[in-house]
GULO-917375 format. One line per 3 residues: number of its first residue (from 1); their letters; for each residue x, y negated, z negated of C-alpha. Coordinates in Angstrom, 1 decimal, decimal comma, always signed. Example, Ala and Ser with C-alpha at 12.3 -4.5 7.8 and 13.67 -1.06 7.14 Angstrom:
BEGIN
1 = as = +12,3 +4,5 -7,8  +13,7 +1,1 -7,1
//
This chain:
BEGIN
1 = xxx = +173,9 +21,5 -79,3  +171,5 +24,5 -79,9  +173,0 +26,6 -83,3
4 = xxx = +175,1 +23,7 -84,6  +173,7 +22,4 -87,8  +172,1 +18,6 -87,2
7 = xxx = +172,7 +16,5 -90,5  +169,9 +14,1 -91,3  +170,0 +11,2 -93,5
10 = xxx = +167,1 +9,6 -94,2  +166,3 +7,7 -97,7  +167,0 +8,1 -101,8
13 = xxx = +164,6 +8,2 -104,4  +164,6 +9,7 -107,3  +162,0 +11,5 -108,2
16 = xxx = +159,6 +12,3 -111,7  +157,4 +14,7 -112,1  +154,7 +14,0 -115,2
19 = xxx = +153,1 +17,1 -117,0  +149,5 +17,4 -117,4  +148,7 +20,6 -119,3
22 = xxx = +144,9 +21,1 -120,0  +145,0 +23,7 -123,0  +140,6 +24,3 -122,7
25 = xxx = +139,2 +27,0 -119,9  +137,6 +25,5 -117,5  +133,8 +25,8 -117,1
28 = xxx = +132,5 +27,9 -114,4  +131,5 +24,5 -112,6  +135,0 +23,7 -112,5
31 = xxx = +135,8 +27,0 -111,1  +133,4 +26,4 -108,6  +134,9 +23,2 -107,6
34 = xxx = +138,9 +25,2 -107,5  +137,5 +27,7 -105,6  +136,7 +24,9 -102,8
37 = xxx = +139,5 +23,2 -103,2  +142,0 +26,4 -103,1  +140,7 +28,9 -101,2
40 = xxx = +139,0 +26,5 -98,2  +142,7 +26,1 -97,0  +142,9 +22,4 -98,5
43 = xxx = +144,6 +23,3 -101,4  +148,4 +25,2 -101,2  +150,3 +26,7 -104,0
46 = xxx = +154,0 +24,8 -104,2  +156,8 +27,2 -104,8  +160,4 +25,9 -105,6
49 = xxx = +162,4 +28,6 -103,6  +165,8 +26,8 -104,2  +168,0 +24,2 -106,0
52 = xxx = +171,0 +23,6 -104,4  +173,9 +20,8 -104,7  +175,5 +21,9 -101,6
55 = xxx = +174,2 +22,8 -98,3  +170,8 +24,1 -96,9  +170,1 +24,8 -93,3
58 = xxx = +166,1 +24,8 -92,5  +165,7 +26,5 -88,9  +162,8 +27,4 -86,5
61 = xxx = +162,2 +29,3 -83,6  +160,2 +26,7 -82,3  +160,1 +22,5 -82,5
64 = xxx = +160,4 +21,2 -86,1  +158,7 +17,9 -86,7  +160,4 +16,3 -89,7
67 = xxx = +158,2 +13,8 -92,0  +159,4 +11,4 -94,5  +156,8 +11,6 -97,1
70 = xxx = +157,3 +8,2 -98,7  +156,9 +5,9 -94,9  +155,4 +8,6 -93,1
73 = xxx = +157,9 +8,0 -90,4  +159,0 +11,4 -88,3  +161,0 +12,6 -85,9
76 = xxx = +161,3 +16,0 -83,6  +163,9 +18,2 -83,4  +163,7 +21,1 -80,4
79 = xxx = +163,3 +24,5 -81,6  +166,3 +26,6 -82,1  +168,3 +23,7 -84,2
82 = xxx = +170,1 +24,7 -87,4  +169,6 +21,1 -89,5  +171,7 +20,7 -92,5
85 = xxx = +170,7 +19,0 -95,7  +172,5 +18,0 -98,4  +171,4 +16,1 -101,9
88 = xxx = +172,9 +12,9 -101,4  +171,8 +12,7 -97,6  +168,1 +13,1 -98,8
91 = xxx = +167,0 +9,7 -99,9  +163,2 +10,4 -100,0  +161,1 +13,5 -99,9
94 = xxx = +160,6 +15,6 -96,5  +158,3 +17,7 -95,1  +159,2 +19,7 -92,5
97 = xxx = +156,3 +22,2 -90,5  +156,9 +24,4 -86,8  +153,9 +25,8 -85,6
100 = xxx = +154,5 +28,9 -83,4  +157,9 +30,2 -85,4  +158,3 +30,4 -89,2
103 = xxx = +160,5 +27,9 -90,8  +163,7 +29,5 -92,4  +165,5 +28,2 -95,7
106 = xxx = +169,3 +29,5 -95,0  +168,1 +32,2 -93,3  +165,0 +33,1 -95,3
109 = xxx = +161,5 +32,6 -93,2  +158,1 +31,2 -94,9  +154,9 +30,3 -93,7
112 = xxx = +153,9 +27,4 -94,8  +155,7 +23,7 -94,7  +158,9 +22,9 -96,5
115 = xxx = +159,9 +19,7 -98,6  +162,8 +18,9 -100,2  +163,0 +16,7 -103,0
118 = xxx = +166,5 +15,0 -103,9  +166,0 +15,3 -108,2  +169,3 +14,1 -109,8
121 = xxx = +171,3 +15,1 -107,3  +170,0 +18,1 -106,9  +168,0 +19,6 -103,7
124 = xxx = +164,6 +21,3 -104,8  +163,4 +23,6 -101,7  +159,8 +24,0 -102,3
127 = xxx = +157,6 +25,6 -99,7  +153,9 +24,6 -99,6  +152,1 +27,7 -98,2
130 = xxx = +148,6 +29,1 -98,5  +147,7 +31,0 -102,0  +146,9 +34,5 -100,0
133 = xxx = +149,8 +34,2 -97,8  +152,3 +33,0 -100,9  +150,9 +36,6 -102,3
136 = xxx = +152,3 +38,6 -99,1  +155,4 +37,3 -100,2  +155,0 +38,4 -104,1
139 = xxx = +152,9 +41,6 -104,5  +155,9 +43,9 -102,7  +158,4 +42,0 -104,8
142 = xxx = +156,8 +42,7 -108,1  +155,9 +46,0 -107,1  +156,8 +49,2 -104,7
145 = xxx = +154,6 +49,0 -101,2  +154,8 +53,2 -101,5  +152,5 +53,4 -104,7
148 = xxx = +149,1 +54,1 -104,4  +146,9 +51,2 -103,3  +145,0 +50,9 -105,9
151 = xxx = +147,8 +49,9 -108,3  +149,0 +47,8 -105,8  +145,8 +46,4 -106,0
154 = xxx = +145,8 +45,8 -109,5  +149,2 +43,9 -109,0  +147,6 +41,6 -106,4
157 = xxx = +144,6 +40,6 -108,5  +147,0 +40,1 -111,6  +149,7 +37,9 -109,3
160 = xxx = +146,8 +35,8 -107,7  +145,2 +35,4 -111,2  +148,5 +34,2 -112,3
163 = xxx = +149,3 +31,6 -109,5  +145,5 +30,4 -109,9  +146,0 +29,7 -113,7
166 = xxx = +148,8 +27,6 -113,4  +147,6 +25,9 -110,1  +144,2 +24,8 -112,4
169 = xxx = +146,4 +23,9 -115,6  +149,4 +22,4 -114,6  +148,5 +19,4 -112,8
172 = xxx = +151,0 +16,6 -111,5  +153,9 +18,6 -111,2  +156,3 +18,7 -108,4
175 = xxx = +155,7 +22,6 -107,9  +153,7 +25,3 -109,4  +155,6 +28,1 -109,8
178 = xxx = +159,0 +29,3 -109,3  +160,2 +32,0 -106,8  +161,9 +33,7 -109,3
181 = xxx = +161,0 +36,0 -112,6  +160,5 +32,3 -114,2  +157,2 +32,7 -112,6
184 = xxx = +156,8 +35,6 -110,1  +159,2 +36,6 -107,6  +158,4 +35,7 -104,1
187 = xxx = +160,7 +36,6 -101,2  +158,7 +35,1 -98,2  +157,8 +36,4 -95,1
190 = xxx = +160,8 +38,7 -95,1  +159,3 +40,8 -97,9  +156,1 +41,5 -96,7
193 = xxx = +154,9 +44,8 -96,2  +151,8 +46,4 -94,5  +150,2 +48,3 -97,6
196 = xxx = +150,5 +45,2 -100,1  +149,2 +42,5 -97,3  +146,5 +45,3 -97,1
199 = xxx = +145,9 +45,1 -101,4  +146,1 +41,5 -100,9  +143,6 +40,9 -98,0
202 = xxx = +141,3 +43,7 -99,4  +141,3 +42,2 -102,4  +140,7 +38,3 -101,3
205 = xxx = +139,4 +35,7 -103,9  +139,5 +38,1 -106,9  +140,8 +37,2 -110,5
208 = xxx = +140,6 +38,3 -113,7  +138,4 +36,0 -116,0  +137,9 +35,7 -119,6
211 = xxx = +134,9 +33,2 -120,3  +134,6 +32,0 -117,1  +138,3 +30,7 -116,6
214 = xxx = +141,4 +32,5 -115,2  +143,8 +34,5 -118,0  +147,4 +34,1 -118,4
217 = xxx = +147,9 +37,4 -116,6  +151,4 +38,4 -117,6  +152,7 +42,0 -116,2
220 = xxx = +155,9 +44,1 -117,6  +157,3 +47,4 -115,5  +157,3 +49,8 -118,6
223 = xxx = +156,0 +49,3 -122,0  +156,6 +52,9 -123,0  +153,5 +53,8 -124,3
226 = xxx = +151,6 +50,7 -126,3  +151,8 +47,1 -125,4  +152,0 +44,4 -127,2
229 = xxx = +150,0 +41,2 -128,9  +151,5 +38,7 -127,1  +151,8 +36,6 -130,1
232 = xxx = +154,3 +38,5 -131,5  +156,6 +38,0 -128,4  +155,9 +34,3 -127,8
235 = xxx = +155,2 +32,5 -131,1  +152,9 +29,4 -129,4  +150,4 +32,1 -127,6
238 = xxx = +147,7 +34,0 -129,6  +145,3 +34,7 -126,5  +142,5 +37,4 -127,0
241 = xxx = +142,6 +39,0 -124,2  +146,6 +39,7 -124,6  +146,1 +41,9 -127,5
244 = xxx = +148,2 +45,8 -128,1  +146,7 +48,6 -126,2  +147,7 +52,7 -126,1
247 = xxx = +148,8 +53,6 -122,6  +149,9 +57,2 -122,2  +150,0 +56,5 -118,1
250 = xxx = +153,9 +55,6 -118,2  +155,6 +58,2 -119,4  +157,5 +59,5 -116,0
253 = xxx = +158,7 +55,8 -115,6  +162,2 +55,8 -115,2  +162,5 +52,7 -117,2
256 = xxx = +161,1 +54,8 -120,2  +164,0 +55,4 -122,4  +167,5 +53,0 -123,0
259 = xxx = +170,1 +53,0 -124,9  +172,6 +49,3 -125,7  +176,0 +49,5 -128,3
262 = xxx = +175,9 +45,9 -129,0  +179,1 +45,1 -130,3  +179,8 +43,1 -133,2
265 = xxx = +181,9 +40,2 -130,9  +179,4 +40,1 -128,2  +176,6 +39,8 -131,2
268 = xxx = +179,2 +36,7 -132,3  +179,9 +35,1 -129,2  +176,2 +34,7 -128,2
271 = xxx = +175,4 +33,3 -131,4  +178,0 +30,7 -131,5  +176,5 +29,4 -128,7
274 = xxx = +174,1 +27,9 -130,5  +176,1 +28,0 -133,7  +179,9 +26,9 -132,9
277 = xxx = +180,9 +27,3 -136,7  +180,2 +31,1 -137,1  +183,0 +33,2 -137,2
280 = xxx = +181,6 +36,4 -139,2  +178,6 +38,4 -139,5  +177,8 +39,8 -142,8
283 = xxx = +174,6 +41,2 -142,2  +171,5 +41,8 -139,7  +167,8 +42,7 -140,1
286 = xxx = +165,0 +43,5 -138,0  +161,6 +43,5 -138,8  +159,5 +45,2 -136,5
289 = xxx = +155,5 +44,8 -135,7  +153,1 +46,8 -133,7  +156,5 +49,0 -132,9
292 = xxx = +158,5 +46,4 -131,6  +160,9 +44,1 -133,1  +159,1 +40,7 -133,7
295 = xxx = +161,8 +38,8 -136,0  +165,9 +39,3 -136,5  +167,6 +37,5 -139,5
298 = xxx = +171,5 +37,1 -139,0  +173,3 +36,5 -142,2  +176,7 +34,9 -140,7
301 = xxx = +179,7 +33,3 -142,7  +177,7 +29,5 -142,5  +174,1 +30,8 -143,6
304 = xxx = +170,8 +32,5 -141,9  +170,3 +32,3 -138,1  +166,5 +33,1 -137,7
307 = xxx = +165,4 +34,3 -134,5  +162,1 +35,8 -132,5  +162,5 +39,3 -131,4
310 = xxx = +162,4 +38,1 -128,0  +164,3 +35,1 -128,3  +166,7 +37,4 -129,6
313 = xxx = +166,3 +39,4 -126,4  +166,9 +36,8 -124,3  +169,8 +35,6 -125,8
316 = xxx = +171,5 +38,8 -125,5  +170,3 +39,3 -121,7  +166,7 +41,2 -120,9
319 = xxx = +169,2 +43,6 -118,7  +170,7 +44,9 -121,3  +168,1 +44,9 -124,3
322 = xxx = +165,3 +45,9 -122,1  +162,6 +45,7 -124,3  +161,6 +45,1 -127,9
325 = xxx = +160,5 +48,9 -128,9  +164,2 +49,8 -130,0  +165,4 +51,2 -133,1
328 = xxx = +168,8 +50,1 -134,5  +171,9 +52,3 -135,9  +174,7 +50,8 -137,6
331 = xxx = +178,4 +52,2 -136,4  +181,2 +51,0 -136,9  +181,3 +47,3 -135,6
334 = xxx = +178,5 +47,7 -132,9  +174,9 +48,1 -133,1  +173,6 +51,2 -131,3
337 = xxx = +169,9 +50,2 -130,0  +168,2 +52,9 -128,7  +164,4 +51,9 -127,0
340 = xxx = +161,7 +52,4 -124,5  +159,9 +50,6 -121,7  +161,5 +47,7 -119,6
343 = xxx = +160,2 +44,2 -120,0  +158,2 +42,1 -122,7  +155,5 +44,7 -123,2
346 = xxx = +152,8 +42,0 -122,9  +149,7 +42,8 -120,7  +149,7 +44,6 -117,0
349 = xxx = +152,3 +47,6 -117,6  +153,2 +48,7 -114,3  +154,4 +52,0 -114,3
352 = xxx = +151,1 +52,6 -116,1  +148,9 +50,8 -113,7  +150,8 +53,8 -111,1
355 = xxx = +149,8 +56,2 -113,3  +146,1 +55,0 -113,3  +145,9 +54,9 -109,8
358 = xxx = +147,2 +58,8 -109,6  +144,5 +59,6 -112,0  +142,0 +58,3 -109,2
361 = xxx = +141,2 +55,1 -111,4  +140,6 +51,7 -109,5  +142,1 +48,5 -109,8
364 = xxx = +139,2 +46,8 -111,8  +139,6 +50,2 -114,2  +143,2 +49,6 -114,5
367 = xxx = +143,1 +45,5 -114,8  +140,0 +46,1 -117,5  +142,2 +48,4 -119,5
370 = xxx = +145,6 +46,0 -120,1  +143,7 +42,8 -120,0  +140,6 +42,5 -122,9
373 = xxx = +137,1 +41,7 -122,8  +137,8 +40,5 -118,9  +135,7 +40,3 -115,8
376 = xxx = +136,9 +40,8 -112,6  +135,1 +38,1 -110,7  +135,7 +36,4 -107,0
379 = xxx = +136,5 +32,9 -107,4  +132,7 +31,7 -106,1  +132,1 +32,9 -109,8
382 = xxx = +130,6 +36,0 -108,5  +131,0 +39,4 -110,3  +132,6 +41,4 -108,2
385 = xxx = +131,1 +45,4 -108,6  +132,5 +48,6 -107,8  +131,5 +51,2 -105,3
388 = xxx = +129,3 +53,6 -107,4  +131,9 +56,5 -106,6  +134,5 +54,3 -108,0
391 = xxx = +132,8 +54,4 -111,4  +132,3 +57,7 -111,4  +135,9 +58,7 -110,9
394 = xxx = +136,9 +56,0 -113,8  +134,0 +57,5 -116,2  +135,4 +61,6 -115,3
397 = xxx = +139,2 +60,6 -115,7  +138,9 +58,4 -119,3  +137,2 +61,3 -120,8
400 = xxx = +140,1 +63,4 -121,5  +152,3 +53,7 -115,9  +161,4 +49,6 -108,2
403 = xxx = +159,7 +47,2 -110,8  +162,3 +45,4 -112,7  +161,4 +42,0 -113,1
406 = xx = +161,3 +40,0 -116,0  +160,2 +36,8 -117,6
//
C-alpha cells in the first residue's frame, strides 16, 4: 500500500572493518592515479549518516531497486514506498539506488546510493555519493551561504581537501567520514544552497597541497586573534603546515569573547568518570602555550589527574569551554574562565577567512595564510593561478575572521 512502511528481511552478517592508515604523503604519481580514480566518477566518498538500533525508513519518489551486496540478488520496490529497516532484519549489507527521485533516510534526501550495514546490532546508514556533490551537502553546513563567495570558497577547497585526505589515507574502512563534527557536517541535499554549490562547482578539483600530498585541513569558527600549533592541541600531530599564525580578521565574530563558572561539583563529577575514587579537589593548574591552555594538572584527594588542554575541553563539553585561549579566576568553589574564539584554534579560522574576503582577498590568499608553505593545486597536479587582478587586490590589502561546529 503506497505510504505504509514495507519491512524487509533479508540476511545477517556481521561485519569488520580493517584499518589501513598510510602515515607517508603520497607522491605526485599517486595523486595522479586518485585523481582518476576519484574525480572520473569511479570513486565515491562513503559517509555514515546514521546508527540506529531502532527504525529507519529509506523512501523515493521514484522505483527503488534493492541489492544484497553479499549474493547480489535484488528486488524492486514501486516508487512512493516507505520501507522499514531494522538491525536485526538486516542480515547482509544493502544497497539501495532510485534514479529519477533522491533517496531519503527518515525523511532526509541524498544523492547518491544508500547501504546499510547491520554492525553489532546496530544499523550504520552510510550514503555513497559523488565527492563534489557530498560537498553541496557540507560547505553550507560548515559555513553561512550569505558570506562573501570568496570565503565560501576558501571553505570548499578546505572541506574537499579534507574528504580527499582521508579518502587516500584511510583505506579498508567501512566509511570515510562521518556526517557529523567527528568529520565534517553534511546535511544532504536538503542543505544545499545556490551560492555554496556555486563555491563548490567554481572551485572543482582544487586542494590544498603540502609536498605534493593533500594536508589535514582542519577549520575552527573563531580563534580570536592567533591560532594555534596543532601539536599543542592534539599531542600525536606535529604537522608543518598546522603551525600558530596572527589573524586580526575576526574580531567582529560573535563567537569572539566567552565567559564559563565551572563549578567545583561539575569539575568533580566529570572527573570521576574516569576516576570513580575522587571525592575532593585540592588544587588545579593550567599551563598555557602560544596563549592557550595546553596542559591542566588536578590535584584530587587520590593523587594527580594529568590532562591535555583539549582533552580537558572535551571532557567538560566544547559548548561550554569554547576554546583554549581562556584565563582562569578562582571564586569561591567554581572556576570563572573567561576566553576568546570558538573551537580548537587549529588551522582555517572562519570568521577570519569572512574577514579576508571583505578585505577583497581571494580564497587561495585566505587558504595560503592559515595553512603553511601550501599550494593550491587541482588534483591533475596542476598549479592552479590566480587572475592577475586577484593578486593585486591580495598584494594592496596585506600591506597595511552561523559557524559553530566542532571537532
Amino acid at each position: 500500500m503506497k505510504g505504509r512502511a514495507a519491512r524487509v528481511t533479508l540476511c545477517t552478517s556481521c561485519l569488520a572493518a580493517a584499518l589501513f592508515v598510510s602515515s607517508c604523503a603520497p607522491s605526485e604519481r599517486y595523486l595522479l592515479r586518485q585523481r582518476e580514480e576519484v574525480f572520473s566518477g569511479n570513486r565515491y566518498v562513503r559517509v555514515l549518516v546514521k546508527k540506529a538500533r531502532d527504525e529507519v525508513v529509506v523512501s523515493s519518489g521514484d522505483k527503488i531497486k534493492l541489492t544484497d551486496m553479499k549474493d547480489r540478488s535484488f528486488k524492486y520496490f514501486e516508487g512512493g514506498r516507505r520501507i522499514s529497516f531494522r538491525a536485526g532484519s538486516v542480515r547482509s549489507p544493502l544497497e539501495l539506488e532510485s534514479w529519477n527521485s533522491p533517496l531519503s533516510v527518515d525523511g532526509v534526501p541524498y544523492r547518491g546510493t544508500i547501504e546499510l550495514h547491520n554492525v553489532t546490532g546496530t544499523l550504520f546508514v552510510i550514503n555513497s555519493v559523488k565527492l563534489e556533490e557530498y560537498l553541496f551537502g557540507v560547505v553550507p553546513s560548515e559555513m553561512p551561504s550569505l558570506w562573501p563567495l570568496e570565503a565560501i570558497k576558501s571553505q570548499a577547497v578546505a572541506a574537499r581537501t579534507y574528504a580527499y585526505y582521508h579518502i587516500t589515507k584511510h583505506k579498508n574502512l567501512l566509511y570515510d567520514l562521518d556526517a557529523t563534527t567527528k568529520s565534517q557536517v553534511y546535511g544532504g541535499m536538503a542543505a544545499e544552497v545556490e551560492s555554496t554549490n556555486r563555491a563548490v562547482t567554481e572551485t572543482s578539483g582544487e586542494i590544498i597541497a603540502h609536498r605534493q600530498g593533500p594536508i589535514l585541513s582542519y577549520f575552527h569558527s573563531t580563534c580570536g586573534g592567533r591560532t594555534i600549533d596543532d601539536r599543542y592541541v592534539w599531542t600525536q600531530n606535529d604537522l608543518p603546515y598546522l603551525g600558530a599564525v596572527t589573524c586580526p580578521y575576526c574580531a567582529d565574530s560573535p563567537k569572539l569573547n566567552w565567559e564559563y563558572r565551572l563549578r567545583t561539583a561539575e569539575l568533580r563529577g566529570a572527573l570521576r568518570k574516569e576516576h570513580p575514587g575522587i571525592r575532593s579537589i585540592k588544587q588545579i593548574s593550567f599551563k598555557r602555550l602560544q596563549g592557550r591552555v595546553a596542559s591542566v594538572v588536578v590535584r584530587h584527594n587520590e593523587g594527580l589527574a594529568r590532562l591535555t588542554g583539549n582533552q580537558f575541553r572535551m571532557m567538560i563539553s566544547p559548548m561550554k569551554i569554547k576554546s583554549l585561549a581562556f584565563e582562569v579566576k578562582k571564586e569561591k568553589g567554581a572556576l570563572l574562565l573567561k576566553g576568546k574564539g570558538w573551537g580548537h584554534g587549529v588551522g582555517l579560522c572562519q570568521y577570519g577567512a569572512r574577514g579576508m574576503a571583505e578585505r577583497g582577498m581571494s580564497h587561495r590568499d585566505i587558504l595560503k595564510h592559515y595553512y603553511r608553505d601550501v599550494d593550491i593545486i587541482k588534483i591533475d597536479g596542476s598549479r592552479d593561478r590566480e587572475p592577475s587582478g586577484d593578486r593585486q587586490v591580495a598584494r594592496r590589502t596585506t600591506k597595511r575572521g552561523h559557524p559553530e561546529h566542532d571537532e
